[in-house]
C-alpha positions as CSV (number, residue, x, y, z in Angstrom):
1,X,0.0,0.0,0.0
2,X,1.0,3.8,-0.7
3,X,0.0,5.5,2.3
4,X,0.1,9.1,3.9
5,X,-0.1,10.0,6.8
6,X,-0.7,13.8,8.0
7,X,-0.4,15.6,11.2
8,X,0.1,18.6,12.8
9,X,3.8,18.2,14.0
10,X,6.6,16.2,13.3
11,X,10.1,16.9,15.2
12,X,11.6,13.4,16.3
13,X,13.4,12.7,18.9
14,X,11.1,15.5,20.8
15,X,7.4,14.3,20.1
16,X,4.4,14.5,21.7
17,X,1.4,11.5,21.9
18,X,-0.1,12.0,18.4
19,X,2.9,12.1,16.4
20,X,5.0,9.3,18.8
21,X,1.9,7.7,17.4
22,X,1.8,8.6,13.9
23,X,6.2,7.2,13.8
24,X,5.7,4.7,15.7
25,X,2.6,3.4,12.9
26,X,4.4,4.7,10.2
27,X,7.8,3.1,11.0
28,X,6.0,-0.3,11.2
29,X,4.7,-0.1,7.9
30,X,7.4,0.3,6.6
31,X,9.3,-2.7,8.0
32,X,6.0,-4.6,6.5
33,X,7.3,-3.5,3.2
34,X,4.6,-0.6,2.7
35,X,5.1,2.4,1.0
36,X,4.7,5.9,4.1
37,X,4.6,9.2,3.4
38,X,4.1,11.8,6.4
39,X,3.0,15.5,5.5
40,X,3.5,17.8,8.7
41,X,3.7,21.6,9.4
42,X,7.7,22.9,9.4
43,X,6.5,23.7,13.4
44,X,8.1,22.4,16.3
45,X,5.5,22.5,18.4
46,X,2.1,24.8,17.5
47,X,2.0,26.5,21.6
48,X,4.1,28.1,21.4
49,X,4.5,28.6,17.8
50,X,8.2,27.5,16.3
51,X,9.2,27.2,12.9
52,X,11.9,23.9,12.5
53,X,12.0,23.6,8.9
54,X,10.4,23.0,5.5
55,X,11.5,20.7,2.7
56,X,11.8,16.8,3.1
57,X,13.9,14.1,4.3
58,X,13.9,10.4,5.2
59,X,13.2,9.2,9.1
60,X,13.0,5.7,9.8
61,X,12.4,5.2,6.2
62,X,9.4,7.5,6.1
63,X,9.0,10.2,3.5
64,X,8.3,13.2,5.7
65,X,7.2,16.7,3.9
66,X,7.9,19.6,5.5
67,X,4.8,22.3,5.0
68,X,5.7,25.9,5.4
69,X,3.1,28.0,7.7
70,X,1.5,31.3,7.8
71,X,-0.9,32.8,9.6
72,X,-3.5,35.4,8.2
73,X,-4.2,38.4,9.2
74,X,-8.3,37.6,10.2
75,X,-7.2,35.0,12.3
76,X,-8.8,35.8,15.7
77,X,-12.4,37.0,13.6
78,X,-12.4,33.7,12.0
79,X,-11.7,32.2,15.1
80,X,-14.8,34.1,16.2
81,X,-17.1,32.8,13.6
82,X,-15.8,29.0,13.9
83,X,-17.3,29.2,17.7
84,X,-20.4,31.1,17.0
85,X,-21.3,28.6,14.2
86,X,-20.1,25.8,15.9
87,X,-22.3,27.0,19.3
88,X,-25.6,28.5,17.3
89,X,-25.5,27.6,13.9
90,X,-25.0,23.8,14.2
91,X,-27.2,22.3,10.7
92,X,-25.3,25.0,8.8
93,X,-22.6,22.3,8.2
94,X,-21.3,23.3,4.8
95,X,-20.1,26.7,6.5
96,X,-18.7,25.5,9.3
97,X,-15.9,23.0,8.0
98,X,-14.8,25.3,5.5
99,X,-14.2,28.0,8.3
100,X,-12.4,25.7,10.0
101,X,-9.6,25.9,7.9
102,X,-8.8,29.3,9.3
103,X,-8.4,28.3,13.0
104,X,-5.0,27.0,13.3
105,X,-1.6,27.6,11.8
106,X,-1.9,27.7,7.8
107,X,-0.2,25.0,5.2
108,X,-1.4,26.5,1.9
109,X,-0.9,23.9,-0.6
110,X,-1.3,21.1,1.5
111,X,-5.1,20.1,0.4
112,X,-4.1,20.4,-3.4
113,X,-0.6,18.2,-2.5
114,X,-2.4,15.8,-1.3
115,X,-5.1,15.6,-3.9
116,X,-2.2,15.3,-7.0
117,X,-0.9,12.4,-5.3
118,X,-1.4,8.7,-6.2
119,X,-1.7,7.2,-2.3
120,X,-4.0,4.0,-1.6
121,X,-5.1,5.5,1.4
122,X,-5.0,8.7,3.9
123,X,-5.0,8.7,7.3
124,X,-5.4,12.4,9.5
125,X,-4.7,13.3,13.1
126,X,-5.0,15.0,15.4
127,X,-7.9,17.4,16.7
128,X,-8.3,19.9,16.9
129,X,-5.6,21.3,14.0
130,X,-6.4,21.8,10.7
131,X,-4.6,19.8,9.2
132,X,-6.7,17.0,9.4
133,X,-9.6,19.1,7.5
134,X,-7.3,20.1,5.0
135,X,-6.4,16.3,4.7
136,X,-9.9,15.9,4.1
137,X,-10.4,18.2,1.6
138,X,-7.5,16.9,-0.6
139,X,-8.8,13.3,-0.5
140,X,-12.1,14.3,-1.5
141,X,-10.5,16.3,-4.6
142,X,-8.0,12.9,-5.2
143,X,-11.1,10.8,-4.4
144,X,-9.1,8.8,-1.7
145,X,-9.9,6.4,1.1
146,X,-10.2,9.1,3.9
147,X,-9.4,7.5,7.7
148,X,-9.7,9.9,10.9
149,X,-7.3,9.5,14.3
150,X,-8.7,11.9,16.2
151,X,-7.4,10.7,19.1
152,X,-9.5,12.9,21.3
153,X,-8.9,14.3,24.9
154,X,-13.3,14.4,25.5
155,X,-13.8,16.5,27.7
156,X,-11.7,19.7,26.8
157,X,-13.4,22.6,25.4
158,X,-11.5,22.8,22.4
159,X,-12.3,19.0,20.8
160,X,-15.8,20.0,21.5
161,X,-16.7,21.4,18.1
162,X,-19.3,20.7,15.4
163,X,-17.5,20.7,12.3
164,X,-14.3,18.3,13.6
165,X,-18.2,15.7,14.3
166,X,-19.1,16.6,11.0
167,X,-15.1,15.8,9.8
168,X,-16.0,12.3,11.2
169,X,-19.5,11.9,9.7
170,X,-17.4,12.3,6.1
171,X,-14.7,9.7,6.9
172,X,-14.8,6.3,5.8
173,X,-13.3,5.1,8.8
174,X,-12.3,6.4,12.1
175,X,-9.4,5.1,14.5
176,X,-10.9,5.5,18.5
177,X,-8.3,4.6,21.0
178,X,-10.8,3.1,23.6
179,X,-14.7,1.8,23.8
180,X,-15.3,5.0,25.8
181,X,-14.2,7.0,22.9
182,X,-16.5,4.5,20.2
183,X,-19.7,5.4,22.7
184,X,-18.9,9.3,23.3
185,X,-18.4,9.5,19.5
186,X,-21.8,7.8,18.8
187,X,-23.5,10.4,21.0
188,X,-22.3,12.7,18.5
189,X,-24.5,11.1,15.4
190,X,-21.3,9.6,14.4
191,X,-22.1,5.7,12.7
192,X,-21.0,2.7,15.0
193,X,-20.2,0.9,12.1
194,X,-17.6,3.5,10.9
195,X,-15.9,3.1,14.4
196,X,-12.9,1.6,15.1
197,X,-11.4,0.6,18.6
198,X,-8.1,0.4,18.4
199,X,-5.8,1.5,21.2
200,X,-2.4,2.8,21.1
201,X,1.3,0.7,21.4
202,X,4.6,0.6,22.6
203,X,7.5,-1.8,22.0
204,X,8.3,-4.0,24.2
205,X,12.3,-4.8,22.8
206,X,12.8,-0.5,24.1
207,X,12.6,-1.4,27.3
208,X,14.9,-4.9,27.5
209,X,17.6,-2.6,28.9
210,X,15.7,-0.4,31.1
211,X,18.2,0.3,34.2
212,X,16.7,1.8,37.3
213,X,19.9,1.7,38.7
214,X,22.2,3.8,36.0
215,X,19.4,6.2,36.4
216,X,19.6,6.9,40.4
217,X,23.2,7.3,39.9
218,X,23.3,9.8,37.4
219,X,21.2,11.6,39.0
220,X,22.6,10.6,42.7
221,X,19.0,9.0,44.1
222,X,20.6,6.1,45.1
223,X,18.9,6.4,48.6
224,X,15.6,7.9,47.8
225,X,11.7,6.5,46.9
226,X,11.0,7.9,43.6
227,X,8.0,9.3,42.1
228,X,7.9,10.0,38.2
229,X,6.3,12.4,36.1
230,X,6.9,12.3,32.1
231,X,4.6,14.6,29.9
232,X,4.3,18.9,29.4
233,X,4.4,20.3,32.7
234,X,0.9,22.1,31.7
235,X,-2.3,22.5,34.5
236,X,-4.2,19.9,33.0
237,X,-1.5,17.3,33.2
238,X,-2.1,17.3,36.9
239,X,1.7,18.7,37.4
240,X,1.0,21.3,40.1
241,X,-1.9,18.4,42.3
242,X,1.3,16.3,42.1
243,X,3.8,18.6,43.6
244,X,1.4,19.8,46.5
245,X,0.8,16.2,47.6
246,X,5.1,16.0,48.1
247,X,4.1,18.3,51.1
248,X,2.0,14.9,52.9
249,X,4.8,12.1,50.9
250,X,7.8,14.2,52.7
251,X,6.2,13.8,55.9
252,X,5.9,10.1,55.8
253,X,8.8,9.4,53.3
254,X,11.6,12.3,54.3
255,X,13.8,10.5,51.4
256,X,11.9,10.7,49.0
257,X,12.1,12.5,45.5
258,X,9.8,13.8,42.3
259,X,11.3,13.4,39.4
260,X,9.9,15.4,36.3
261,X,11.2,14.5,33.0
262,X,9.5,16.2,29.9
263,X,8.9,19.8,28.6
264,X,8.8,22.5,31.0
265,X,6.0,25.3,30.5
266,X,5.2,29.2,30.9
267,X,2.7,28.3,33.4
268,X,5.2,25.7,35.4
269,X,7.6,28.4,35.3
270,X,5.4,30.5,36.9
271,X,4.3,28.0,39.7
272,X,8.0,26.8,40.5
273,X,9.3,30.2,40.8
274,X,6.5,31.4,43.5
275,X,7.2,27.4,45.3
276,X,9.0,27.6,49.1
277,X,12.6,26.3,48.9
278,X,11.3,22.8,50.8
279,X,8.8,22.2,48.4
280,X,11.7,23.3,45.3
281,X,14.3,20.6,46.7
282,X,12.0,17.8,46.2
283,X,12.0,18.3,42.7
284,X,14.6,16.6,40.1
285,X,14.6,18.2,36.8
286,X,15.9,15.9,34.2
287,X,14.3,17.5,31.3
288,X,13.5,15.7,28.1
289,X,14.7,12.2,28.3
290,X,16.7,10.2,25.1
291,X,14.7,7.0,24.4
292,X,17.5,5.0,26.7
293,X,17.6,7.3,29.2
294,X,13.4,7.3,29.6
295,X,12.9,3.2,29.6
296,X,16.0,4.1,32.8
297,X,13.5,6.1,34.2
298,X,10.5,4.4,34.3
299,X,13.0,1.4,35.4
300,X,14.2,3.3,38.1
301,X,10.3,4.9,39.6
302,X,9.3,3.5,42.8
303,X,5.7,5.0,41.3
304,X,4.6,6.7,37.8
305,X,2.0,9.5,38.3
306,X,0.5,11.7,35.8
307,X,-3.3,12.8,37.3
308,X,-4.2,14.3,34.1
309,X,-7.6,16.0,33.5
310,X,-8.0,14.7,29.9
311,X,-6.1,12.2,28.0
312,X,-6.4,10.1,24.6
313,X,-5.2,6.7,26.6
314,X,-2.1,7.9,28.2
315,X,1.2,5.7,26.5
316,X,3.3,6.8,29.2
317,X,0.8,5.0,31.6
318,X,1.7,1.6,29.2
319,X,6.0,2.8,28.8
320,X,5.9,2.7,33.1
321,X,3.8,-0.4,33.1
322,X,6.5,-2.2,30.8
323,X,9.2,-1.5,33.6
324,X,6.7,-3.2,35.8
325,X,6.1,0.2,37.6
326,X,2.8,0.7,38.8
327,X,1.1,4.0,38.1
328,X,-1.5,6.9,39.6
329,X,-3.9,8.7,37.2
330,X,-7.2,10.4,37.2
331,X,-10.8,9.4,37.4
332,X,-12.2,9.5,33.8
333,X,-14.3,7.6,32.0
334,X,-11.7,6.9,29.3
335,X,-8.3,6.4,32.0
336,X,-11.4,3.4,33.7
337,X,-10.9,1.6,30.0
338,X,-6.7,1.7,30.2
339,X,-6.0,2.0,34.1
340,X,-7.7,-0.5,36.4
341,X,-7.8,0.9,39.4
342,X,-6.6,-1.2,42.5
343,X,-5.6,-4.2,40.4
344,X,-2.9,-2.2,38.0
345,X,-2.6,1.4,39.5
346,X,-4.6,3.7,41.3
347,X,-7.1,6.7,39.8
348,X,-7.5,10.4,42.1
349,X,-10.1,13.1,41.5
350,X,-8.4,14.8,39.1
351,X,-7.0,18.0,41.6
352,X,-6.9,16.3,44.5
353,X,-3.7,16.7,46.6
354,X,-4.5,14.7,49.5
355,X,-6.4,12.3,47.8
356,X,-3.2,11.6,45.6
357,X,-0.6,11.7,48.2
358,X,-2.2,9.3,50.5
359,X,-2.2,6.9,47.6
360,X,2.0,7.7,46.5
361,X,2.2,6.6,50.6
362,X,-0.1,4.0,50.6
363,X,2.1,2.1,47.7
364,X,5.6,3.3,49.0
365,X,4.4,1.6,51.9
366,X,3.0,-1.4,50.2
367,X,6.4,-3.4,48.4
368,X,4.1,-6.4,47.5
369,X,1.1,-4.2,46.0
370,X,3.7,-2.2,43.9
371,X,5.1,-5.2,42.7
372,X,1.9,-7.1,42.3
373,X,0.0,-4.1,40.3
374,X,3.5,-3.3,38.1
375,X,3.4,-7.0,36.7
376,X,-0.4,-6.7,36.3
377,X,0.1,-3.5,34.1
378,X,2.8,-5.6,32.4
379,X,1.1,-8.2,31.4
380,X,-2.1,-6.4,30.0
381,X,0.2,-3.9,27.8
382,X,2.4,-7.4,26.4
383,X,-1.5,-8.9,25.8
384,X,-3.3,-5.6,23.9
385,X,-0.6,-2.7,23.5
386,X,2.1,-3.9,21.3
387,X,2.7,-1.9,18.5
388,X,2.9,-4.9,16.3
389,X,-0.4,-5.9,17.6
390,X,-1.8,-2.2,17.3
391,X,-0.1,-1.8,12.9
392,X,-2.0,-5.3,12.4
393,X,-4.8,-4.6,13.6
394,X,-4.6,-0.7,11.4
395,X,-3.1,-3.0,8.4
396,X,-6.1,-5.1,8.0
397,X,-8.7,-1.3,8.7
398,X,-6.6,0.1,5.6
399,X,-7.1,-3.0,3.3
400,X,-10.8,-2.9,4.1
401,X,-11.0,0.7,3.6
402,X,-9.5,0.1,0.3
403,X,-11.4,-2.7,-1.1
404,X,-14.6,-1.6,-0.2
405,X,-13.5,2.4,-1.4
């Protein structure tokens, strides 16, 4: 098969969940002998908003096209019109998509790209960019198999928008991540049939070498109980819950440490700098972790938290789980389908500081329930969250898509 693939961003080694995804597919089609093309923006990362580069070149044997941006000088009224349309005008649908377009950094010839080329099949992510309508649009003009990732965090305000349900209505196929997501998207007069559960991977051989202890001594931790955090250090990741429940772990485990490994923010900038120097020397800032470096990590945790608000599934819940490390997340309806709590982890109410350090004590307390849930989060992710189970199972979706186009 000749397939593309487009999303938003593209800047390996630094990636975030939806294009870790779209590699991690891409790359295993390609050692299945298929043919992968990715077309991305020439941004390193849309907030803030940095160019990288524009042009092509090979990455793991993927084609990757480089799309310069621009933004246009009605941005913010057409950003106004998307949400008034989307909020009070929802039947106008043949409005509403097109406006779209305009809400998020511009590729100009990216739709008419994608329409002069000869693919099998196209397959767009992520919500709630524009790139995955302007994917749309080019298939339509190419006539192309059209698939959707959306790969949605439900819940947040800003994948709650008409014309993205109306984007799924018009694909052939969508990819949802977990039965949640199939039922939230049905509420949303999306067809059942089109639907999809697939879930999300990781691979098992990265994590062979995982050393806990190369880690601690690196980072001289040697002697202490360590708590992880690996994402952006942004509000709804749960960042600034996790560092208010040190103040109760401290007072029951004086040795122990949070280590936060990942970008760093405007808004955790903000927080640490107004932080009391007792609460600041918990912390150990390892930044963004090589690939070796992060299986070390998740090796060396005593505990893997992330209390995020919203997630798609979480594969940094699955990356701890493969180091046998069991993990702390927060109540919601799609973490219940990936996290099962009290048999591989625990779930909080998402802001809750006490809540989540009694539980960081409770386990750092508990050496046989750590090690008990870590092999039971082990297990499920070797049973259901292999990437060479997850590109089979998206193998066989794109030669049905295909046949039946």
């Amino acid at each position: 098969m000749n397939i593309l693939h487009v999303v938003q961003c593209y800047n390996p080694p630094v990636l975030g969940g939806a294009e870790t995804y779209v590699r991690e597919l891409s790359e295993h089609l390609i050692s299945r002998h298929h043919k992968v093309s990715v077309f991305t923006s020439n941004l390193a990362s849309i907030k803030p908003r940095r160019q990288i580069r524009s042009g092509s070149q090979k990455i793991g044997g993927v084609s990757v096209h480089y799309f310069k941006t621009t933004r246009l000088p009605p941005l913010g009224l057409l950003n106004i019109l998307n949400k008034t349309f989307d909020r009070r005008f929802q039947s106008v649908r043949n409005i509403s998509l097109p406006l779209r377009l305009f809400s998020n950094p511009q590729m100009p010839y990216l739709a008419s790209k994608i329409g002069l080329g000869d693919w099998d099949l196209i397959n767009a992510t992520s919500f709630p960019w524009s790139s995955a309508v302007l994917a749309y649009y080019g298939a339509k003009m190419g006539n192309i198999p059209f698939i959707v990732m959306p790969l949605f965090h439900i819940g947040h305000p800003e994948y709650e928008c008409h014309s993205f349900f109306e984007l799924l209505r018009k694909a052939d196929a969508i990819i949802a991540l977990t039965n949640y997501e199939l039922e939230y998207l049905v509420t949303k007069s999306i067809p059942k049939e089109k639907i999809h559960v697939i879930g999300a991977g990781v691979n098992p051989n990265e994590f062979i070498d995982a050393d806990g202890e190369r880690f601690k001594a690196k980072y001289g931790l040697n002697d202490s109980q360590l708590i992880l955090f690996m994402g952006n250090r942004i509000p709804t990741k749960g960042i600034f819950t996790l560092i208010e429940s040190m103040r109760y772990v401290k007072q029951h485990f004086p040795n122990s440490q949070l280590v936060l490994a990942g970008k760093s923010r405007k808004e955790y900038a903000q927080y640490y700098s107004n932080l009391p120097p007792a609460l600041k020397s918990t912390i150990v800032d390892v930044g963004v972790l090589p690939k070796q470096e992060k299986a070390d990590a998740f090796a060396a945790a005593d505990i893997f938290v992330m209390p995020s608000k919203f997630e798609s599934i979480g594969l940094v819940y699955l990356e701890a789980w493969m180091c046998s490390t069991p993990v702390i997340g927060s109540y919601s309806k799609t973490l219940s389908c990936v996290i099962n709590d009290g048999e591989d982890g625990f779930l909080i109410d998402f802001g809750d500081s006490v809540m989540l350090g009694k539980k960081i004590v409770y386990l750092l307390k508990n050496d046989v329930l750590r090690e008990e849930m870590g092999k039971a989060g082990k297990k499920k992710v070797l049973k259901n969250y292999t990437w060479n189970g997850i590109t089979s199972k998206i193998e066989g979706l794109y030669k049905s898509v295909i046949n039946n186009y």
